[in-house]
py3Dmol code that shows the C-alpha trace and the ligand (Angstrom):
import py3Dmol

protein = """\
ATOM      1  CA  UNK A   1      17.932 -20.305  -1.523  1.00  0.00           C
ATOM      2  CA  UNK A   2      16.288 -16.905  -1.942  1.00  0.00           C
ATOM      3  CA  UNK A   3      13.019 -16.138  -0.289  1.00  0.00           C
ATOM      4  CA  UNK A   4      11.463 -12.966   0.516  1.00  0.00           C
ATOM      5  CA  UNK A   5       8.738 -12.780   3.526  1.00  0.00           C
ATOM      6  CA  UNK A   6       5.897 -10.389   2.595  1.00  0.00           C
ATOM      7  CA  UNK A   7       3.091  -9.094   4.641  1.00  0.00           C
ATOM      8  CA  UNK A   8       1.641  -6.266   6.964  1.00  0.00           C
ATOM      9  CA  UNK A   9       4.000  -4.620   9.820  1.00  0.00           C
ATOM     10  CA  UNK A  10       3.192  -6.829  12.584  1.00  0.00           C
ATOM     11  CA  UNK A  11       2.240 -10.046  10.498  1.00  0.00           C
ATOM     12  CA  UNK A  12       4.979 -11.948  12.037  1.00  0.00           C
ATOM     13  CA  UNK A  13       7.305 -11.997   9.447  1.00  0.00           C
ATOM     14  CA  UNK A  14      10.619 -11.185  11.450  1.00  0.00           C
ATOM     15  CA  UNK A  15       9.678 -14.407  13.670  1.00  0.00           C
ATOM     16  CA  UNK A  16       9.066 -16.573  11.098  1.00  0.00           C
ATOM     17  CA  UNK A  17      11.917 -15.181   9.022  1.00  0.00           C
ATOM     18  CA  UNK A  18      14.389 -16.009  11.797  1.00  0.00           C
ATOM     19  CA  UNK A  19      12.838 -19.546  11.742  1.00  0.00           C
ATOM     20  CA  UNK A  20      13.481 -20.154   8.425  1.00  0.00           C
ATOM     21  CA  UNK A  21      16.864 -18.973   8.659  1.00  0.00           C
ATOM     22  CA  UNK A  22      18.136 -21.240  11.157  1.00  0.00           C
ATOM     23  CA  UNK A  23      16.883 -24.211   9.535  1.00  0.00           C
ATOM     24  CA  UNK A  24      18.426 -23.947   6.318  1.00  0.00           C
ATOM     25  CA  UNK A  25      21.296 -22.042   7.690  1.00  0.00           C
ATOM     26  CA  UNK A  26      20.857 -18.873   5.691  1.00  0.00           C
ATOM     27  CA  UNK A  27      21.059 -15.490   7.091  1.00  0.00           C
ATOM     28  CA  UNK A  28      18.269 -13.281   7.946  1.00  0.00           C
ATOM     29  CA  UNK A  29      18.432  -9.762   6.346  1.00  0.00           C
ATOM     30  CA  UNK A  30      15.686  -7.514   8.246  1.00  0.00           C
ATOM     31  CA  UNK A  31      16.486  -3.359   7.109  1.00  0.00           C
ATOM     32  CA  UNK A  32      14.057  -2.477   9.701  1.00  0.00           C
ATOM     33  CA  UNK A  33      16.940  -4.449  12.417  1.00  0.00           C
ATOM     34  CA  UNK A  34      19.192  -2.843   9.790  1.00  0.00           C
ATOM     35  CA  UNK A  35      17.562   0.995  10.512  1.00  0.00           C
ATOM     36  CA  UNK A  36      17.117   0.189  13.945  1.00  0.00           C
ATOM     37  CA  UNK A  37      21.153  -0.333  14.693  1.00  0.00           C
ATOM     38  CA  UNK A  38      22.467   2.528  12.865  1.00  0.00           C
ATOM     39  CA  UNK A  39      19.607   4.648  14.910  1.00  0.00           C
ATOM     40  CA  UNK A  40      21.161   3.425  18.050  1.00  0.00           C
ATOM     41  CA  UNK A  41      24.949   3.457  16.980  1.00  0.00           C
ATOM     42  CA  UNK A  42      24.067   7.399  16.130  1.00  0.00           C
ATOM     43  CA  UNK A  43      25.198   6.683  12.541  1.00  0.00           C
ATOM     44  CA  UNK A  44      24.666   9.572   9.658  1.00  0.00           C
ATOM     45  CA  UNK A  45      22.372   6.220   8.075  1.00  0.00           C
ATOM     46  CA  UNK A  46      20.456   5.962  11.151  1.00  0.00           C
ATOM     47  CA  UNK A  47      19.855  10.016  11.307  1.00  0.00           C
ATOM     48  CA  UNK A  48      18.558   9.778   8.161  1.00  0.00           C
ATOM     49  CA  UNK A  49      16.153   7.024   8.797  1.00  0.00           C
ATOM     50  CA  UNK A  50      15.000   7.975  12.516  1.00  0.00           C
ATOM     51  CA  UNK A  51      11.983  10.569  11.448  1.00  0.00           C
ATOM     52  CA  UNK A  52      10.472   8.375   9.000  1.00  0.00           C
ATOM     53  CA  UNK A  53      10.492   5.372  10.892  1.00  0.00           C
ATOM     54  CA  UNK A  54       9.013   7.162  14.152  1.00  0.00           C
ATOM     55  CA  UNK A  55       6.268   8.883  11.778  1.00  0.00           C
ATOM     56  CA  UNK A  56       5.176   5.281  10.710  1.00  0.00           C
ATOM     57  CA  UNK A  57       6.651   6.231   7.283  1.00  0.00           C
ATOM     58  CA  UNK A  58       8.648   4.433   4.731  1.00  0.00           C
ATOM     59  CA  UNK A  59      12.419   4.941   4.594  1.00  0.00           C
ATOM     60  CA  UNK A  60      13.165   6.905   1.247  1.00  0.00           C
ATOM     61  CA  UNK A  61      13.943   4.173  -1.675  1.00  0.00           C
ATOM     62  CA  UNK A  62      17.392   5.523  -2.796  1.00  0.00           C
ATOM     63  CA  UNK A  63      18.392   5.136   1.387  1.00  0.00           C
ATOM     64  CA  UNK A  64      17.121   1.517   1.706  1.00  0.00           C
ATOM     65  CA  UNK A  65      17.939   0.180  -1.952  1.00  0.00           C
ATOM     66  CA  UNK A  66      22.018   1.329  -1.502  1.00  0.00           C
ATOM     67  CA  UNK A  67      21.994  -0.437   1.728  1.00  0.00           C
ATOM     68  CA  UNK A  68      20.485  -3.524   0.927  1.00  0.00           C
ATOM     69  CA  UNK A  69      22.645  -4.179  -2.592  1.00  0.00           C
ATOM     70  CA  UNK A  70      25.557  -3.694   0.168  1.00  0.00           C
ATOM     71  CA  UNK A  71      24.266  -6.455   2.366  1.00  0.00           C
ATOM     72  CA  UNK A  72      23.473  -8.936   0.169  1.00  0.00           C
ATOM     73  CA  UNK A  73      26.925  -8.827  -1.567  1.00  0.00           C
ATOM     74  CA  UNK A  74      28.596  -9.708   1.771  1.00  0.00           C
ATOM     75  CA  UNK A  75      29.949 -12.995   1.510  1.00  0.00           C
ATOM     76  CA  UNK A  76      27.878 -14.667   3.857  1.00  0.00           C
ATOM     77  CA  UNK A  77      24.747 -14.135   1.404  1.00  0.00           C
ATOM     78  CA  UNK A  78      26.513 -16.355  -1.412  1.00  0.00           C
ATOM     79  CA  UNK A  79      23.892 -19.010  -0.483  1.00  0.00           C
ATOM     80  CA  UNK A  80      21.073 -17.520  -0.136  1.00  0.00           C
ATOM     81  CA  UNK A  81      19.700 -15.325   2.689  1.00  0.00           C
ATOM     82  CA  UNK A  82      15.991 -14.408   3.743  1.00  0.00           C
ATOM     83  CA  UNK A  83      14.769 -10.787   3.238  1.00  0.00           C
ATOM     84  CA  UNK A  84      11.900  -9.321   5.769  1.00  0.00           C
ATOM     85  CA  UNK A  85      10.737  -6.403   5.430  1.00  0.00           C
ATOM     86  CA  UNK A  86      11.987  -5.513   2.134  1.00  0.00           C
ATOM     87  CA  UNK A  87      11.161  -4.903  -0.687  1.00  0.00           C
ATOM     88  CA  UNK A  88       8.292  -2.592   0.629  1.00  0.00           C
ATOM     89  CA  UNK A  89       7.639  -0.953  -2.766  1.00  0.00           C
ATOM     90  CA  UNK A  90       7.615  -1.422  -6.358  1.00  0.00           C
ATOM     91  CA  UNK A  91      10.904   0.461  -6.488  1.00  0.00           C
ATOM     92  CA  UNK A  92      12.908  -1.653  -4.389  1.00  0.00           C
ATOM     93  CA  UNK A  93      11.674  -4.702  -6.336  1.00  0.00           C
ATOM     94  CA  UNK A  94      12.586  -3.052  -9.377  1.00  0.00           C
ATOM     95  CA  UNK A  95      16.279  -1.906  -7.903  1.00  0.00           C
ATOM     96  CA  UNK A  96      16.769  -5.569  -7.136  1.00  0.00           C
ATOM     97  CA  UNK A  97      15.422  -7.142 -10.644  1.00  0.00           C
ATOM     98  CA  UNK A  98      17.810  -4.829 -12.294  1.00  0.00           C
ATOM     99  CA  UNK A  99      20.872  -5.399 -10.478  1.00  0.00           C
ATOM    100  CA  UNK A 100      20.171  -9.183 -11.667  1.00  0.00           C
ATOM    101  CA  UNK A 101      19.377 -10.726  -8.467  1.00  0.00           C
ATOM    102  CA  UNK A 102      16.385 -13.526  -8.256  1.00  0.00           C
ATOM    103  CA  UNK A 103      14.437 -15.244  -6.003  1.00  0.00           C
ATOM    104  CA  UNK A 104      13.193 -18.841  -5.303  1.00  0.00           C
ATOM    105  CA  UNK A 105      10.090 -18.084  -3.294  1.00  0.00           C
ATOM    106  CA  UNK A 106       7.959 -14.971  -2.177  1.00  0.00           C
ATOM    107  CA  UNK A 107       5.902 -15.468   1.200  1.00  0.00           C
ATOM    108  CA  UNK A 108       3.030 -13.431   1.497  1.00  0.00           C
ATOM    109  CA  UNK A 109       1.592 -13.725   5.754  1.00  0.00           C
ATOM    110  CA  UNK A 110      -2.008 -13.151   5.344  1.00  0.00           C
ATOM    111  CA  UNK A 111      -3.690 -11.135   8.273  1.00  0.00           C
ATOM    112  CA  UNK A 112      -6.721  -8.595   9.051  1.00  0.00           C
ATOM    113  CA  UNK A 113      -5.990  -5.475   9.944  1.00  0.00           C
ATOM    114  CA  UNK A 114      -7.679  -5.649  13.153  1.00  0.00           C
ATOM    115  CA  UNK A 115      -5.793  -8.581  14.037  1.00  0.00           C
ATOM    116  CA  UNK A 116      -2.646  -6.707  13.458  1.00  0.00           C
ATOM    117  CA  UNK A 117      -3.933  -3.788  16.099  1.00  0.00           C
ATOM    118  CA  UNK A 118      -4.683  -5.965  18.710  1.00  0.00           C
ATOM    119  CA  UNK A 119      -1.013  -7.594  18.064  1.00  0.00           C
ATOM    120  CA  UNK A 120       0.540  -4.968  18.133  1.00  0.00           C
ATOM    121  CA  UNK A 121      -0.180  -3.810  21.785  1.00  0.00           C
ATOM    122  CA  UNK A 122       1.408  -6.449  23.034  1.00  0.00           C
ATOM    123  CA  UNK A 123       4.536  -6.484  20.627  1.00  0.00           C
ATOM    124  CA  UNK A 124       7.809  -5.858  23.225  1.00  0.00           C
ATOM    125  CA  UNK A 125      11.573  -6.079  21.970  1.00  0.00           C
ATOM    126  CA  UNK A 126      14.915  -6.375  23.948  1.00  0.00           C
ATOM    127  CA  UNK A 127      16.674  -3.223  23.522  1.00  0.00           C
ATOM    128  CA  UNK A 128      20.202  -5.451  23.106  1.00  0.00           C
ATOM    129  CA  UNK A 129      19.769  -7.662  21.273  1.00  0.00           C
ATOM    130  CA  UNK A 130      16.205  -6.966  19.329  1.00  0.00           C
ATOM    131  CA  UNK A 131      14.694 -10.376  20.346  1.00  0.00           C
ATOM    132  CA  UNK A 132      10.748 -10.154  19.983  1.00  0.00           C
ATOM    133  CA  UNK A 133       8.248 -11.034  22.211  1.00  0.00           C
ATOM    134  CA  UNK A 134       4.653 -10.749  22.687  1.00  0.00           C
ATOM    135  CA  UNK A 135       3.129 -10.245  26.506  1.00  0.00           C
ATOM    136  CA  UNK A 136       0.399 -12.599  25.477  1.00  0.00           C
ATOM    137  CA  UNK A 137       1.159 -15.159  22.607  1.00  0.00           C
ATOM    138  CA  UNK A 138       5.131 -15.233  23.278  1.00  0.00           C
ATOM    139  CA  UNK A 139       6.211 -14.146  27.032  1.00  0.00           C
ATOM    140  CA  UNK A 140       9.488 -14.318  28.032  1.00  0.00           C
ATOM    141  CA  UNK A 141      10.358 -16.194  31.322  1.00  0.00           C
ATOM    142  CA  UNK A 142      10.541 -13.042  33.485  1.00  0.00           C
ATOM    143  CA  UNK A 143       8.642 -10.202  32.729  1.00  0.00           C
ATOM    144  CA  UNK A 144      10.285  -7.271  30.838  1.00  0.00           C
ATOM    145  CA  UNK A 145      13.521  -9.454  30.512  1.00  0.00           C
ATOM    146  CA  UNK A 146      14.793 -11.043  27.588  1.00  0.00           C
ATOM    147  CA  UNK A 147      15.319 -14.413  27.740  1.00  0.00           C
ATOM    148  CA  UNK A 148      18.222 -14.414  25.327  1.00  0.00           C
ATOM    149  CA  UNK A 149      20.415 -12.090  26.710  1.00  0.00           C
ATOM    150  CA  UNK A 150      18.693 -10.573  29.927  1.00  0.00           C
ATOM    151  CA  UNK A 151      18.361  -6.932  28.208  1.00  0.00           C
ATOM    152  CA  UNK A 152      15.058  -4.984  29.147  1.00  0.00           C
ATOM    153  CA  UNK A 153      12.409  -5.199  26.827  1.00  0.00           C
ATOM    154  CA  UNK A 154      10.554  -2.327  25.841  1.00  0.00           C
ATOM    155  CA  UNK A 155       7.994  -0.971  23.418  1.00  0.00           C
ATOM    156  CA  UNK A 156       8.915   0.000  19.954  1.00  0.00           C
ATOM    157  CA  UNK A 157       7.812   3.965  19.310  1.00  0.00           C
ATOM    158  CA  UNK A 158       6.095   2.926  16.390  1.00  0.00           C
ATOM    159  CA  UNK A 159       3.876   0.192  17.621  1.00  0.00           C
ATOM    160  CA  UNK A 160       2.068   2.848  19.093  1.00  0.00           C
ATOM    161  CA  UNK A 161      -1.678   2.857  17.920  1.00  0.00           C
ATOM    162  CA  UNK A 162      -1.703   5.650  15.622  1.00  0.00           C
ATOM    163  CA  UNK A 163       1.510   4.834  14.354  1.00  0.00           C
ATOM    164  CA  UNK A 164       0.447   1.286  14.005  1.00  0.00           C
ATOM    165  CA  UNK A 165      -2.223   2.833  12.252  1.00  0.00           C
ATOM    166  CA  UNK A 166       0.052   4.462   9.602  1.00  0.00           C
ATOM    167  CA  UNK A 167       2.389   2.087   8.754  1.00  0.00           C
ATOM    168  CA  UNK A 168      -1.049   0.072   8.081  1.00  0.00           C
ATOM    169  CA  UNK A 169      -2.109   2.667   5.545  1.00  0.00           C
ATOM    170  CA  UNK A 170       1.635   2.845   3.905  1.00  0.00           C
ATOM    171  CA  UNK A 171       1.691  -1.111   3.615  1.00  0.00           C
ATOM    172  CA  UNK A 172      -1.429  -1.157   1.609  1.00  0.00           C
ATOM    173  CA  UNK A 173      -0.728   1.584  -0.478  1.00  0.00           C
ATOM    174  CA  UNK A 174       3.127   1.156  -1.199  1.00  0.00           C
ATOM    175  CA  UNK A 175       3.922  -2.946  -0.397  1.00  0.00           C
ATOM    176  CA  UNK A 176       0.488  -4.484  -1.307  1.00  0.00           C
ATOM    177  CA  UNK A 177       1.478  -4.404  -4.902  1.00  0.00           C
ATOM    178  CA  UNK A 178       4.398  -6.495  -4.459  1.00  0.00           C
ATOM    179  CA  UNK A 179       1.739  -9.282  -4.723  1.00  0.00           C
ATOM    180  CA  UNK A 180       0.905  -8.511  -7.907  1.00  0.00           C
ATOM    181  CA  UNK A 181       4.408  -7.910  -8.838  1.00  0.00           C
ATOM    182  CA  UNK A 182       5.799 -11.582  -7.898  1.00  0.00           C
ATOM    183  CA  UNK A 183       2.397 -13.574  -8.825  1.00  0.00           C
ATOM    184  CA  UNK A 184       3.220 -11.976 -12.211  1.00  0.00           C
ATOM    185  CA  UNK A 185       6.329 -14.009 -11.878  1.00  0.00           C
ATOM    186  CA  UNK A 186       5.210 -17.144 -10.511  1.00  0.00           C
ATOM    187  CA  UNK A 187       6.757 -16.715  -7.150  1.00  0.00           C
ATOM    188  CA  UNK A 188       3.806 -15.497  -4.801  1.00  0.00           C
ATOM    189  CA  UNK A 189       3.008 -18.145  -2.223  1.00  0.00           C
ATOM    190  CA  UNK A 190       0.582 -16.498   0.290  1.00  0.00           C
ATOM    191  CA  UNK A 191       0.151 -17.974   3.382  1.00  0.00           C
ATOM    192  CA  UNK A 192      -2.903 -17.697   5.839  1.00  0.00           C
ATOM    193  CA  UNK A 193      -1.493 -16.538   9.653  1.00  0.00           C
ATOM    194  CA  UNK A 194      -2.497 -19.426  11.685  1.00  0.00           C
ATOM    195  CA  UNK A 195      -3.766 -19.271  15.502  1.00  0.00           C
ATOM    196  CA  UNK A 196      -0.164 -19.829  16.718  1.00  0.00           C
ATOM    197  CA  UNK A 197       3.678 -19.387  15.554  1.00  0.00           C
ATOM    198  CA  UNK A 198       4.191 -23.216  15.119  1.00  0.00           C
ATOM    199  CA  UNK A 199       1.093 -23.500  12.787  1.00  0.00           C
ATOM    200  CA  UNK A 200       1.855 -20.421  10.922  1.00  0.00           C
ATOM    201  CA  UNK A 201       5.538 -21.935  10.888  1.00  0.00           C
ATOM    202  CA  UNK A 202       4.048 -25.214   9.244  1.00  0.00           C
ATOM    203  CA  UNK A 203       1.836 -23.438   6.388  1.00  0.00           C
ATOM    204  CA  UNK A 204       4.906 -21.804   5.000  1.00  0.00           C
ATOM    205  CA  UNK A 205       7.309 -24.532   4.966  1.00  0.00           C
ATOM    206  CA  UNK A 206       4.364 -26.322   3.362  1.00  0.00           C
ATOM    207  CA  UNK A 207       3.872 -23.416   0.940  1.00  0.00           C
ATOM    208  CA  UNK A 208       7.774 -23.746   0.287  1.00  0.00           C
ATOM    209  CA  UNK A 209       7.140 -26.964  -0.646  1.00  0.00           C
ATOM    210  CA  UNK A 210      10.393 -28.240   1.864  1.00  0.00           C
TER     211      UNK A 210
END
"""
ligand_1 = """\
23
LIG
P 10.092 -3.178 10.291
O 10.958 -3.542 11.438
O 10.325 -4.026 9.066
O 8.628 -3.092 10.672
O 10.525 -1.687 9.854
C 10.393 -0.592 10.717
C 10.421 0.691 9.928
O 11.677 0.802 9.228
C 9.367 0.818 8.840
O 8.123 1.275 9.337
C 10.014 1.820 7.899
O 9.946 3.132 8.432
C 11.474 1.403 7.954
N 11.777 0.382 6.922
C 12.116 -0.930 7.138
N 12.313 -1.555 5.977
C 12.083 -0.648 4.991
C 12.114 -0.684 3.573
N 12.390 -1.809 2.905
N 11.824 0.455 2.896
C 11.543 1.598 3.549
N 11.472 1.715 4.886
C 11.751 0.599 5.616
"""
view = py3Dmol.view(width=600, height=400)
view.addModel(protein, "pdb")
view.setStyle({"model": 0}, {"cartoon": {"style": "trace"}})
view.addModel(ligand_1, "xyz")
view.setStyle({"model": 1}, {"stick": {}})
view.zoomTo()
view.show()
């Protein structure tokens, strides 16, 4: 099982991506959680990432493509996996089609922009373990803790407004197209984001037809 979760930064895709993952036991492959480790493990992959990713900008293609062909050989992907966050342009998709690699389903999260803003501002992530939360819609049990493993939760730099902004701007100019790209092939399924996680949960396992 091969599905790729499409949408705007902020559209919930890592959330519902994680979802998805532990039900049919496949892993979740997010290069943004990808990015985000090597940046804190100080790695030469993470330096080169860091000062796109805080501009709100994408990651250049030849970085993210090499990375993600490694992951998805490891043996853990040989039934499948869930990608978020990627592919973000036409490029990627391309890199993928051509190393032979198909997919079963591509889930598009449908969402306003203004939605996304006001989102955003209350987006907070541990800083262990990357667990997301959201001050209003999904609070953890004690404020500024995480739940899962107790590690503080903090803002990510780039869900600032103007970077929010941004990476608004990038997604409809480079990743927008991707719908095109799969409907083309029969795979887009888009989805319409739903007043809460469990709805929005329900409209894509509906879409997937499972
Ligand atoms: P995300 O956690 O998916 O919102 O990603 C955070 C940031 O990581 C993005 O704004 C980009 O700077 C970078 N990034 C993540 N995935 C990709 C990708 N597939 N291509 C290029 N840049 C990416």
């Amino acid at each position: 099982m091969k599905i790729i979760m499409l949408g705007a930064p902020g559209a919930g895709k890592g959330t519902q991506a994680k979802k998805i993952a532990a039900k049919y036991g496949i892993p979740h492959i997010s290069t943004g959680d990808i990015f985000r480790s090597n940046i804190k493990a100080g790695t030469e992959l993470g330096k080169k990432a860091k000062s796109f990713i805080d501009q709100g900008l994408l990651v250049p293609d030849e970085v993210t493509i090499g990375m993600l062909l490694d992951r998805i050989h490891e043996a853990d992907c040989k039934n499948g996996y869930i990608l978020d966050g990627v592919p973000r342009t036409i490029a990627q998709a391309a890199a993928l089609e051509k190393a032979g690699i198909t997919f079963d389903d591509v889930i598009s999260i449908e969402i306003s922009d203004e939605t996304i803003m006001e989102r955003m501002s209350g987006r907070r992530v541990c800083e262990s373990c990357g667990a997301s939360y959201h001050m209003v819609a999904v609070p953890p049990k004690q404020e500024g803790v995480c739940d899962k493993c107790g590690g503080k939760l903090v803002q990510r730099k780039d869900d600032a407004p103007e970077t929010v902004k941004a990476r608004l701007e990038v997604y409809h100019k480079e990743t927008e197209p991707l719908k095109d790209f799969y409907a083309q092939r029969g795979l887009l399924k888009p989805v319409e984001n739903q007043p809460s996680v469990e709805e929005t949960s329900r409209a894509i396992l509906h879409a997937l037809g499972r």
